[in-house]
C-alpha positions as CSV (number, residue, x, y, z in Angstrom):
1,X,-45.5,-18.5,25.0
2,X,-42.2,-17.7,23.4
3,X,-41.9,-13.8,22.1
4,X,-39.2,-12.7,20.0
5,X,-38.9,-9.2,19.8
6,X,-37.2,-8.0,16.7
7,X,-35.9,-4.7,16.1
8,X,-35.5,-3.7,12.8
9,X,-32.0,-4.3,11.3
10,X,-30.5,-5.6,14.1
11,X,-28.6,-8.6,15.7
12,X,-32.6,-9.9,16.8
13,X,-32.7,-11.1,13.0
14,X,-30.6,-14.0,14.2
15,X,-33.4,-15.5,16.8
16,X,-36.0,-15.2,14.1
17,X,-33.7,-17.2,11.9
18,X,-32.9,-19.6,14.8
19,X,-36.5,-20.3,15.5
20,X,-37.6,-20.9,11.9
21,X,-34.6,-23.4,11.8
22,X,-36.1,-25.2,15.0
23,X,-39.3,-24.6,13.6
24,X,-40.5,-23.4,16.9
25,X,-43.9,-21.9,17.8
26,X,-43.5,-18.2,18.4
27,X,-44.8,-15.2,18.6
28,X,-43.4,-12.7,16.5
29,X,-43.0,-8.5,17.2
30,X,-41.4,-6.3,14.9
31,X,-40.8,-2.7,16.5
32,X,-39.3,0.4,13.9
33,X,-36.1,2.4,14.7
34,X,-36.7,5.9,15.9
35,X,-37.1,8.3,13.0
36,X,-34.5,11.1,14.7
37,X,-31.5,8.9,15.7
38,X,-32.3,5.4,14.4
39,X,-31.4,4.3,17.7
40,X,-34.5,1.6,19.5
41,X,-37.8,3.3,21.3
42,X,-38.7,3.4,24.5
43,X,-40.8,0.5,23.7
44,X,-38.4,-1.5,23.0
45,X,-35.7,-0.8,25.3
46,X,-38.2,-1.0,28.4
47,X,-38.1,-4.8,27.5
48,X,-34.6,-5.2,29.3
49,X,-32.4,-3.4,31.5
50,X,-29.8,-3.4,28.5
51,X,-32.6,-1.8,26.3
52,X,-30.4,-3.6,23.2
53,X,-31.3,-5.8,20.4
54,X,-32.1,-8.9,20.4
55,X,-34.4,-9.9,23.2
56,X,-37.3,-13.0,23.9
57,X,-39.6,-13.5,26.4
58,X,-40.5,-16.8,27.4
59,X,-43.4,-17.0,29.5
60,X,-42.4,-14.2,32.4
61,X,-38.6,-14.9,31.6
62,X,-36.7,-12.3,29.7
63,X,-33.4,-12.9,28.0
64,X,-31.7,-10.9,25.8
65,X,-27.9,-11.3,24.1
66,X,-27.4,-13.0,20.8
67,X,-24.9,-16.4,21.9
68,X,-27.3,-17.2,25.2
69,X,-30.4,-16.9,23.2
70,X,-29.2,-19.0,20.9
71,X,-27.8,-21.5,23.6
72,X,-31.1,-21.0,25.6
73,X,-33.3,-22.0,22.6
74,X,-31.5,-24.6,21.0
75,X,-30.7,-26.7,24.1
76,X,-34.8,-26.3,25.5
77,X,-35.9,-27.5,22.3
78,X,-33.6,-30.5,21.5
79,X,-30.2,-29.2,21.0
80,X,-30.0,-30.3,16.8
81,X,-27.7,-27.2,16.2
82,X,-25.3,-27.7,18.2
83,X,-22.6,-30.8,18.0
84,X,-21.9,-33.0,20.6
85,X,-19.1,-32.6,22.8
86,X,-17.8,-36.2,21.1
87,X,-18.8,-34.9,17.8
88,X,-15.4,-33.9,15.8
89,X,-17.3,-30.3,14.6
90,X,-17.4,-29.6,18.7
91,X,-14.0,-27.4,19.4
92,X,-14.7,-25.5,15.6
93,X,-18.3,-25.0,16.6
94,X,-17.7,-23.6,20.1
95,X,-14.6,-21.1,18.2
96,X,-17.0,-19.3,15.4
97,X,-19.9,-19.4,18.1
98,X,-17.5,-17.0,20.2
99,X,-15.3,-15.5,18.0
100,X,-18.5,-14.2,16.0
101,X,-19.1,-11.2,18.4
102,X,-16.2,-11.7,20.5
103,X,-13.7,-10.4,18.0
104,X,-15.6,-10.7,14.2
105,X,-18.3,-8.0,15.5
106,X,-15.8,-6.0,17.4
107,X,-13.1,-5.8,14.8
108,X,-15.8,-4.2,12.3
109,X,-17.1,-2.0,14.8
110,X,-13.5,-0.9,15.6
111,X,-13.8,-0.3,11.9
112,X,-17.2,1.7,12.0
113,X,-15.5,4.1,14.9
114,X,-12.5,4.5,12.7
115,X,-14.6,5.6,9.5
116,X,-17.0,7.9,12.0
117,X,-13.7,9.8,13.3
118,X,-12.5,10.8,9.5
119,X,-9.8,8.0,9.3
120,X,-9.0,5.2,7.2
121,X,-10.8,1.8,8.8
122,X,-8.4,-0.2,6.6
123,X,-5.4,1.3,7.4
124,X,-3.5,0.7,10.8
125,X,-3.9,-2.1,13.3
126,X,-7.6,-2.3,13.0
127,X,-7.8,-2.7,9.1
128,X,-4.8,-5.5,9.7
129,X,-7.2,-7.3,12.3
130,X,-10.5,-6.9,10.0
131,X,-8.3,-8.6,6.7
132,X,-7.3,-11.3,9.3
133,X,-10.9,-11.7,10.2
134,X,-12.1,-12.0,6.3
135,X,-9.3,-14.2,5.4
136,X,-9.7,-16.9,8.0
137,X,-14.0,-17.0,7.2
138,X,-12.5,-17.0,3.8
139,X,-10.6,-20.3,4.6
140,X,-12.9,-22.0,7.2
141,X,-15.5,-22.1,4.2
142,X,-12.8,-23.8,1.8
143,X,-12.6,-26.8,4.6
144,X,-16.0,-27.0,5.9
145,X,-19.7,-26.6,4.4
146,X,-20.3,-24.7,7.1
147,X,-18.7,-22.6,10.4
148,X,-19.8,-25.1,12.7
149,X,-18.6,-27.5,10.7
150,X,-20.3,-30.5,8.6
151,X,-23.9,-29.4,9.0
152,X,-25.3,-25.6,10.2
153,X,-25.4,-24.7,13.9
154,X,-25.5,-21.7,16.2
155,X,-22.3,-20.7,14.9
156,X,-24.0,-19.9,11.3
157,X,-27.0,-18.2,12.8
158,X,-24.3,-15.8,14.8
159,X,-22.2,-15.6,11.7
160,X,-24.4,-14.5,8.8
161,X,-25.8,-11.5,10.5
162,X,-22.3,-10.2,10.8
163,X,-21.3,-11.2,6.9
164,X,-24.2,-9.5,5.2
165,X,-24.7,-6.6,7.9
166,X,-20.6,-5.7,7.6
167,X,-21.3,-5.7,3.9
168,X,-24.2,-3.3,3.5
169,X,-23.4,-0.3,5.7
170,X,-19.6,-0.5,3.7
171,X,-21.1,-1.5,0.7
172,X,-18.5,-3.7,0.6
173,X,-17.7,-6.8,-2.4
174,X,-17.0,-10.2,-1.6
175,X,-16.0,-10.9,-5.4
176,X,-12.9,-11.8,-3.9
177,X,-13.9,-14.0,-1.2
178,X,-15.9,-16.9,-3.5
179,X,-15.9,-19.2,-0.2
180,X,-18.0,-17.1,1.4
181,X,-20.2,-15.6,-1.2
182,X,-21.0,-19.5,-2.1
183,X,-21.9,-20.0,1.8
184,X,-24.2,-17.0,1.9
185,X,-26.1,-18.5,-1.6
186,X,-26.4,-21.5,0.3
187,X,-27.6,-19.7,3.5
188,X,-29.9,-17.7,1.2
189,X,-31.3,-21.1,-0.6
190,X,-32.6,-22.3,2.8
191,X,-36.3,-22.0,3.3
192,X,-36.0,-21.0,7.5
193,X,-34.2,-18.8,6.4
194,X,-36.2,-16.9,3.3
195,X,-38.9,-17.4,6.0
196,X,-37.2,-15.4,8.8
197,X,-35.9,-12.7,6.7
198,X,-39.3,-12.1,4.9
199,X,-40.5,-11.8,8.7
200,X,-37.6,-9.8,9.9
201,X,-36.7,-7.7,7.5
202,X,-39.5,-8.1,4.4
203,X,-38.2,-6.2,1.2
204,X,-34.1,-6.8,1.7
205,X,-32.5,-8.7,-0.6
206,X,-31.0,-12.2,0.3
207,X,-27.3,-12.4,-0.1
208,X,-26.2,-14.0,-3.1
């Protein structure tokens, strides 16, 4: 039996989004951030030897990390969102897949260390990268319905996490980035979706 184990707001909102989108059967555990540092509990972090968010068991298999969950899943259960290596979405695909946490995630977090050590996280190099980063999603969404291209993949489900989540702990507007605030009504209009984040994270308003 398939187990996602989602920790609250966390990159594990992305496999219950992935599984809805599959429509898999799947069991589903929510477990609550520690009430002194926020940080996972012991529960949760016994699960693997990274003790991070997200992670699945599958039968006795354990796998955690976002892009091979995704992979894992998707390609065990048909492979629909994921193009083709002859489908012309294929190399864009495979780019926002990777460049989601590869640079996207890191950037903001480069961000968040900036901010936590009393300095400007738009000044400097790092705020340069992190206006790149906006500015190309900003474009990608003027020539494509969607990062992976003509129809959503696992480049969306890494994606969004990483729009919305950027957004709320900065508090951040996107009134000047219409591209991508009329990708995340989209996102927000899908029923998987309304159906994982009412799972995941019941209460939070979708992005709009």
């Amino acid at each position: 039996m398939l187990t996602v184990h989602h920790l609250g707001i966390s990159q594990s909102e992305r496999i219950v989004w992935l599984c809805e989108e599959l429509e898999l059967a799947y069991e589903f555990k929510r477990y609550e951030r520690r009430a002194d540092n926020r940080m996972a509990p012991d529960e949760y972090k016994a699960l693997h030897p990274m003790g991070i968010a997200p992670v699945i068991t599958d039968g006795d298999f354990v796998l955690g990390e976002s892009g091979a969950i995704c992979d894992y899943l998707n390609a065990k259960h048909g492979g629909k969102l994921a193009p083709a290596p002859d489908d012309p979405d294929f190399a864009d695909h495979l780019f926002w897949f990777h460049w989601s946490n590869g640079t996207f995630m890191a950037t903001l977090m480069m961000q968040l260390a900036v901010t936590f050590a009393g300095g400007d996280p738009n000044g400097g190099f790092v705020g340069e990268r992190a206006r790149i980063c906006w500015e190309m999603c900003e474009a990608r969404l003027g020539e494509a319905p969607y990062f992976g291209g003509r129809n959503l993949t696992t480049a969306d489900i890494m994606m969004v996490y990483i729009l919305t989540t950027s957004r709320a702990f900065r508090n951040m507007s996107i009134d000047h980035l219409p591209n991508v605030k009329a990708y995340l009504a989209r996102i927000a209009a899908r029923p998987a979706y309304q159906r994982a984040m009412a799972k995941a994270e019941p209460g939070m308003p979708l992005p709009m």
